[in-house]
N, C-alpha and C positions, 0 to 999 in steps of 0.2 A: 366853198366860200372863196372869193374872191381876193386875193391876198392884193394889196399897195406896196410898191418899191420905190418909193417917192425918197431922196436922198437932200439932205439939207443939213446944217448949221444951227446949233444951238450954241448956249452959253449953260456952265456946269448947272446954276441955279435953276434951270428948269429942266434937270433931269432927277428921278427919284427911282430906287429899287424896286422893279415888279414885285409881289407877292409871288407870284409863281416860276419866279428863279431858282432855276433849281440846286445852286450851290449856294448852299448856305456858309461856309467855313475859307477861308483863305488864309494860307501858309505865306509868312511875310517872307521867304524868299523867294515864291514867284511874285510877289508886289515889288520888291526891289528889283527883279527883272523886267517886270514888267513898265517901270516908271525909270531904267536906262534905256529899254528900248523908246519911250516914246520922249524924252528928252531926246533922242538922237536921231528920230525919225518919224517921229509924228506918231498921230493913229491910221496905222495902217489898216485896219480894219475896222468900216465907219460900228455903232455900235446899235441893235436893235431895237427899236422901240414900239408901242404902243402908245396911240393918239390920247392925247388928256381926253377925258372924261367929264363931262362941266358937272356931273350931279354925284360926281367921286368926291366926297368932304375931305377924305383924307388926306388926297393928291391936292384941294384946293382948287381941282378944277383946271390948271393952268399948266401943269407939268408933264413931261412924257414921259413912261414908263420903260425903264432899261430891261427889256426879259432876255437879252443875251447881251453880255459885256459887261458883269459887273466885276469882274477886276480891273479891267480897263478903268470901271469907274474907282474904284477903290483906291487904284495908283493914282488917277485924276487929282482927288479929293485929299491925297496926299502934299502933291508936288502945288496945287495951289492952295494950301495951309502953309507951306514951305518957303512959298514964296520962288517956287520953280517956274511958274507958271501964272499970267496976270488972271486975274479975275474972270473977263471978260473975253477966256480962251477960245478959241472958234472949236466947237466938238462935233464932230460928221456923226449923224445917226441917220439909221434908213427906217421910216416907217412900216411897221407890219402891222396893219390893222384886222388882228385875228382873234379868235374865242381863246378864252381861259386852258381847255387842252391841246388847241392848233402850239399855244406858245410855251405852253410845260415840255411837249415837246421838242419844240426848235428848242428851248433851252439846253434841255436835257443832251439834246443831240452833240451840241456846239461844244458843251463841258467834256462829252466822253470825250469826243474828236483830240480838240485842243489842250488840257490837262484833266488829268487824272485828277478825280472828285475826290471829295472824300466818301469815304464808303457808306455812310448812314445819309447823306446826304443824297449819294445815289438812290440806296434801298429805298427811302421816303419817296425818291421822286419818281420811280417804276410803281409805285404803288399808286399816290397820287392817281400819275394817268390809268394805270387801270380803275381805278374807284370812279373816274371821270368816263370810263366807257370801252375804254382801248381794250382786247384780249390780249394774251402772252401771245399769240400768233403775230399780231400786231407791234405790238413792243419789240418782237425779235426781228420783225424784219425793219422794220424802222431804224431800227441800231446795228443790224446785221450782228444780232446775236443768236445761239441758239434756244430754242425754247426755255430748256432747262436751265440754262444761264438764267433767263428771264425766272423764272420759275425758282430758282434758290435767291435769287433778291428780292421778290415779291414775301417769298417766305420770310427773312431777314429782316425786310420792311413790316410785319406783323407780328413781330416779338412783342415782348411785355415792352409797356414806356421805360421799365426799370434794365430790363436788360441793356434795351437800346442806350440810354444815356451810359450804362457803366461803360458799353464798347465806346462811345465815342469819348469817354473821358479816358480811356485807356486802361481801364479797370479787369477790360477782357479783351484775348486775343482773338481776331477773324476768327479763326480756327471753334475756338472755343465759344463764339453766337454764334456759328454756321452749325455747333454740336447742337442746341438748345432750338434748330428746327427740325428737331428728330418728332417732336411733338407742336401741334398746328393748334394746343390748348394755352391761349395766353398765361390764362392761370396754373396749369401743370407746369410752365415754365417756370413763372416766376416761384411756386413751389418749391421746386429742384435748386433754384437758384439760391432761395433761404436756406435750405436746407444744408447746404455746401457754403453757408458762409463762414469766413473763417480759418476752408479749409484747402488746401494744393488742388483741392478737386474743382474748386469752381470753376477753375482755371484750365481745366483736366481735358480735353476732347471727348477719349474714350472713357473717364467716368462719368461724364455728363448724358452721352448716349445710354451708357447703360443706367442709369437710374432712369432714364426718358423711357428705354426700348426695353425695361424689364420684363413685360411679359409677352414682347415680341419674338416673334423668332424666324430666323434667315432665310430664306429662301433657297439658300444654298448647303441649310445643315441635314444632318441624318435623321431629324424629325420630321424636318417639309419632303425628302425623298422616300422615308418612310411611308407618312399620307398621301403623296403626290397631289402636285400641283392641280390637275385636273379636277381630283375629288374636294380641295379646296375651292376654287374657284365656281364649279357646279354647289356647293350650297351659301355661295353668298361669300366668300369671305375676302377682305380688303388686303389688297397689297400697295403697298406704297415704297417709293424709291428712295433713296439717300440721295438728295439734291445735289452733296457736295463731295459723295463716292462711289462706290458700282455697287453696295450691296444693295440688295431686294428684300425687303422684311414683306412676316404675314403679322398683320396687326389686330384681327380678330380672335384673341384668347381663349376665349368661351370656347369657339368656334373650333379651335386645333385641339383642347383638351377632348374636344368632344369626338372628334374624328379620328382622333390618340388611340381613345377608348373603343370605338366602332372598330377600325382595323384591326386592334389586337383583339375582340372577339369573333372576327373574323380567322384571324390566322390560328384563332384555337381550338376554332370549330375547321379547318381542315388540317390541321393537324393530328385531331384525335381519328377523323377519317382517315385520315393515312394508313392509321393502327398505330402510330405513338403512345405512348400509357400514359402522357401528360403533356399539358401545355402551360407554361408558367413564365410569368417577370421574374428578377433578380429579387425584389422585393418580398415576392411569394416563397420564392426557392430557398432565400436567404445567406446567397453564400453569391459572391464573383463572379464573372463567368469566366475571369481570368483563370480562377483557381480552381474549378468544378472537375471531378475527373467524366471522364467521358470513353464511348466506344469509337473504333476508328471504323469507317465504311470500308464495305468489302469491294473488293479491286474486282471488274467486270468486264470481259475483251469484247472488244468492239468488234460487228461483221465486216467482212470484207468493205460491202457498200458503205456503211460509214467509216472507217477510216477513208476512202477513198473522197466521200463530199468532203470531209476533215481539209484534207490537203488542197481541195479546189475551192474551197472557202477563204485559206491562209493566203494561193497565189492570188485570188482576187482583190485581197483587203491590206498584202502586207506591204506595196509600196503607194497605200491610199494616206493622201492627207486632207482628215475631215472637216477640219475650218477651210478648207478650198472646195468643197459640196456645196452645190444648191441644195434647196430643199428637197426636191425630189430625189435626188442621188442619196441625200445624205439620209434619208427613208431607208434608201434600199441599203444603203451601207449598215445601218442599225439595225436591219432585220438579218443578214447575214451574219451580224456581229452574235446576234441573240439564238439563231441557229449554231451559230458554232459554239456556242459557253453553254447549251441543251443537250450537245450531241457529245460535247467534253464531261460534263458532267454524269450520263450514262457508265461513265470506267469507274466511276465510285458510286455504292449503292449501298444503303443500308438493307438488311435482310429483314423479312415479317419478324421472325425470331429476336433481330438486334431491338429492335423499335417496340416490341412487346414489352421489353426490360429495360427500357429508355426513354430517353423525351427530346421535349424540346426546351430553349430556355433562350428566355433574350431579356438584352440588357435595356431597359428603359431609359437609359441616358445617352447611348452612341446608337440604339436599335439595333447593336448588332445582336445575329444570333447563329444558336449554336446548338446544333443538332447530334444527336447519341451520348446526352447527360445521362448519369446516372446518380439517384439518390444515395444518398453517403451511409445508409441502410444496406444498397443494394452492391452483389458481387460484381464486378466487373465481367463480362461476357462478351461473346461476341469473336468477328475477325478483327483481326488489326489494318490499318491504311498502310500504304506504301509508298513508293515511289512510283508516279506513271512514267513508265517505258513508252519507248517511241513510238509515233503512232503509224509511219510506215517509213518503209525503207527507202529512202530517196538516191538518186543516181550521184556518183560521185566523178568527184573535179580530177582527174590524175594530175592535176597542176596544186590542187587544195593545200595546206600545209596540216599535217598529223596533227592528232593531240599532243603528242610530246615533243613536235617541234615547236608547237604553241607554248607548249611550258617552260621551255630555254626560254625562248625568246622571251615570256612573262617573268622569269626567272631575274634574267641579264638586269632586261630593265630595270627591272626592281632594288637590284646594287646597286645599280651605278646611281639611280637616285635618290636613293638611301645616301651614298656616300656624297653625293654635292649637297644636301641638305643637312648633315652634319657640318660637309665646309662652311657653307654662307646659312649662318642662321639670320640674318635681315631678308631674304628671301623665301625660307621656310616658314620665315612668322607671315608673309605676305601670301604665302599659300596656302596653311592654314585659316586665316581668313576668309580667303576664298571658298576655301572648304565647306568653313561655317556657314559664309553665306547662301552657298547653295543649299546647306541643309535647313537651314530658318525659313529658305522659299518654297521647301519642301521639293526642291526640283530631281526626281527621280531618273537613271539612264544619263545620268548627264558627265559622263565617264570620270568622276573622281579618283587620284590617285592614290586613296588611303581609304585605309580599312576604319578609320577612326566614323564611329556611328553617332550621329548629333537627333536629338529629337526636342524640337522645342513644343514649349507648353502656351496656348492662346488660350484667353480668356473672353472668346469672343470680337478679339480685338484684331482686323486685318491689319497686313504691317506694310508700311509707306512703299519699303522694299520694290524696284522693279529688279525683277528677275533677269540675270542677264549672262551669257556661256561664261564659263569657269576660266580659259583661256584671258578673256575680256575681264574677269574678277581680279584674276593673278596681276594682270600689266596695272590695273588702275592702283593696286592694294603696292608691288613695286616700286612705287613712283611715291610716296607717301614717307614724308619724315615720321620717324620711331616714334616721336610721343603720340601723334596722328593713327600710325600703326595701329600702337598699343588699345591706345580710346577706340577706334573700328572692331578689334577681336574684341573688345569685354563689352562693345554696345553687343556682337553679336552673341557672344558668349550668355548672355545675360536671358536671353530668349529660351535659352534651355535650361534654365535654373527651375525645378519645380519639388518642393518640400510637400504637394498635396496630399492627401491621404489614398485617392485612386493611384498615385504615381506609386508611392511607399507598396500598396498592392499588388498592383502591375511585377514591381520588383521582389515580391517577395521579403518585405521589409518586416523585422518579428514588429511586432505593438510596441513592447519595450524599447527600442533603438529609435523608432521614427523619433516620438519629444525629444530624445538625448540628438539626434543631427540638427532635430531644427535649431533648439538651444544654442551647439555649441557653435553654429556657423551665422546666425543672428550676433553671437557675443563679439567672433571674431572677428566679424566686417563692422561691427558697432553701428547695427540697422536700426532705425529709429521707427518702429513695428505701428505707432498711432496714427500716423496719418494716409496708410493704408488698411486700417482697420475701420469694417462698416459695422458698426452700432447696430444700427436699426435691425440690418439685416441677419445679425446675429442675434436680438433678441426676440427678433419675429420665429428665428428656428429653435429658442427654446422651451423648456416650460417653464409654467408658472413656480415652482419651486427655484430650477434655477438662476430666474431673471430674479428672486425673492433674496437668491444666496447672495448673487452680484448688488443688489441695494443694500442687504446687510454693509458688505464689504466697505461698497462707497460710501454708503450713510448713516449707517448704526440702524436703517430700519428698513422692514420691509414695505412691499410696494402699498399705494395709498388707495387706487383704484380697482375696484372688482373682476373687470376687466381686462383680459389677458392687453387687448392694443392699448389699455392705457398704462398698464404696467410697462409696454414696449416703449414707451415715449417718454416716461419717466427716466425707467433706467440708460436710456441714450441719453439724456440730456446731464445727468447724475455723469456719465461716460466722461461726454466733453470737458465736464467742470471738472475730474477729477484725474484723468488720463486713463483711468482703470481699464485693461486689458486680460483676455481669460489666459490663466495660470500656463497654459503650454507658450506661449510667444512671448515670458519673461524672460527676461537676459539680468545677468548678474549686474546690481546697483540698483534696478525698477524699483520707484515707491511709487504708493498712491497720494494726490497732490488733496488738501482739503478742500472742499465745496466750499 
């Protein structure tokens, strides 16, 4: 279409607000800026219009349509109210005689350029032009944005009416609508959104996602590597991106339960061929698999020939760095890799004998699994594991330094800073720090000076954290006033706080002691336990007696409906009204509040 740059002279009365402007909202101190600047220098930049329309009722036929410059207009419309400015001010506009999306976008374009929109404002009008015809390919290059950018405002632009207004009234942070396009169902949203009214959550990021992505699962956990990717994807199943972070969810439910199942009848049908005497879940087994006793694989010497590939596999691979791989290298780097952890695995072998009186057993929560269980019926048998010895004798350095000159030397060090970290403890708290933080990024080899072992507990939840060398941790953490300090170790301390029942396991914790820790370290920090406790999903995992015991409690009665989900809706709502939480996460003082 043929665009007019025809430039002229109006007067304020014949100009009027396009409809397809696409800033809707002005912060009155770019108007004050805006109306010094042009008291001091004019309109420097004439303003865009659109030709009156004679059969336009609205416009009256006789007006031109401002689709870029409407703060220009705004501060106008000010300064001659003011009396800054006569009536009959001379205002430069350039004609653009274009369609309804040519001008959404020059609008749109002019607003990112020259101030930063407001966000809903944005979102609408990325959508607009798409619903007018444009693709995300189109939109991003037209803005010189990336797809995905495009793609997480489009998303944001099709939230519920209700979400949208709460964020533009400030009701919800970015952060927290950018959570609520974890789901592309207006209604699921606006759901979630009820649901969390009320509560710290609505506000929440990460509990908005996970109520959205409940029955999704990562792309990156021990489920999806479990199934692999490939066997997902070959029977249909959807994956979708996190617009506004790098994880990769698989969003077909049905679909992973199902393949859940298919693989683990799989691995039980080649297990029992193996000659194992069983193949089982945690579930089936009924006991940990932390705590399971088991057989250790018998130690097996490798031939000459492979220890020999062993060593031309290691000098191949061990000064490779595999994000610097093409595709094709990095093929052959992962088949070498997989040769080498086939041919290392040969030096431990379970015997026909051991696997007779043993099994297999994996945990249906992490997949991990764990080969030469024995039932707790059965004696223990078998050879024991060891340690693997070297696998061949390499040429030595006459320059090399001994083991025990390695251990002075690890020795020395080790005083001397032991002894400056008792001197300067402002610097020891900024090392541990550092510490922590390397272990919250889980960053392994990254040569820590202490023995101090940090394991934190995620809930699903990636953490903001960029990872970054320990050296670089220490100078930043340094530099940092003590109260500053202190708040950085206990954000990261906080990461490895975990009261769960797997942790309590993991450690060897009796039954008896886990409620008496959680108790006494709840009382002592004076935690306020309700607003991180899920209702629904607590009484979704019980039964029908005990969601029956919790309405006693709350109400004087039990539940009203036949129906386990209606009993589940009840007693969460009974929940809210009354603060009632289950008996282990009381702390000294708790009452239940009346309905």
């Amino acid at each position: 279409m043929e665009i007019n740059h025809q430039q002229f002279n109006v007067t304020f009365d014949r100009l009027v607000l396009d409809g397809v402007n696409a800033r809707k909202k002005y912060d009155q101190d770019s108007i004050r800026s805006m109306k010094a600047s042009i008291l001091s220098y004019g309109i420097i930049q004439p303003l865009a219009v659109r030709p009156p329309q004679a059969g336009d009722a609205d416009l009256g036929g006789q007006r031109y349509r401002v689709l870029a410059g409407g703060r220009r207009m705004r501060a106008l419309a000010e300064l001659i109210a003011e009396k800054e400015l006569p009536n009959d001010f001379a205002i430069p506009v350039i004609d653009r005689d274009v369609d309804d999306r040519r001008a959404l976008g020059m609008s749109l374009a002019e607003n990112i350029i020259r101030r930063e929109m407001s966000p809903t404002d944005e979102f609408r009008a990325f959508k607009d032009l798409a619903d007018l015809g444009a693709t995300t390919e189109d939109i991003a290059l037209r803005f010189g944005q990336t797809e995905r950018f495009v793609k997480g405002r489009l998303a944001l632009g099709k939230l519920h009416p209700v979400i949208l207004t709460a964020f533009e009234n400030g009701v919800l942070g970015f952060a927290a609508a950018a959570a609520y396009t974890a789901s592309s169902d207006p209604e699921a949203q606006l759901a979630c959104f009820s649901r969390l009214d009320g509560s710290y959550q609505r506000n929440n990021p990460q509990s908005i996602t996970s109520a959205l992505r409940r029955e999704s699962v990562r792309a990156s956990s021990s489920l999806a590597e479990f199934i692999t990717e490939e066997r997902y994807l070959a029977a249909g199943g959807i994956v979708e991106q996190d617009l506004f972070g790098e994880e990769v969810y698989w969003s077909s439910a049905e679909l992973i339960a199902d393949l859940k199942d298919a693989r683990l009848a799989e691995m039980r049908e080649e297990a029992l061929l193996e000659g194992w005497s069983f193949f089982e879940t945690t579930e089936e087994f009924g006991e940990d698999i932390w705590s399971v006793k088991r057989l250790h694989p018998t130690q097996v010497a490798l031939t000459p020939e492979q220890l020999n590939r062993l060593d031309a596999i290691s000098e191949l691979t061990s000064d490779v760095d595999p994000e610097c791989l093409s595709s094709d290298e990095l093929a052959s780097y992962n088949a070498l890799d997989a040769e080498f952890d086939e041919l290392n695995s040969r030096q431990s072998l379970f015997t026909p004998d051991q696997m007779a009186i043993s099994g297999v057993l994996i945990d249906t929560e992490t997949m991990r699994v764990q080969k030469g269980v024995l039932r707790p019926s059965t004696a223990e048998k078998g050879g024991k594991g060891g340690a693997d010895e070297s696998t061949s004798a390499k040429a030595k350095d006459p320059l090399a330094l001994s083991q025990p000159l390695k251990d002075i030397i690890g020795h020395t060090a080790t005083k001397a800073l032991q002894h400056e970290i008792v001197a300067q403890p402002g610097k020891a708290l900024a090392l541990l720090a550092a510490i922590l933080e390397q272990s919250v990024n889980s960053t392994h080899g990254g040569g820590r000076p202490s023995r101090i072992k940090i394991e934190t507990i995620d809930y699903g939840m990636k953490s903001d954290a960029k990872t970054r060398e320990i050296g670089t941790s220490f100078a930043a953490y340094s530099k940092m006033e003590p109260e500053k300090l202190n708040k950085a170790i206990a954000a990261l301390f906080a990461g490895t706080i975990d009261l769960t029942e797997k942790w309590f396991t993991k450690d060897f914790t009796a039954d008896n002691i886990r409620d008496k820790t959680r108790t006494a370290f709840l009382t002592s920090f004076e935690a306020d336990v309700k607003p991180h406790f899920d209702a629904t999903a607590y009484f979704t995992s019980c039964s029908k007696p005990l969601i029956n015991d919790a309405l006693v409690e709350m109400t004087g009665n039990i539940g009203k409906g036949p129906k386990k989900s209606d009993m589940v809706v009840e007693a969460a709502n009974a929940c809210a009204a009354t603060g009632w939480i289950p008996k282990p996460l009381r702390t000294k003082g708790w009452k239940i509040l009346k309905a």
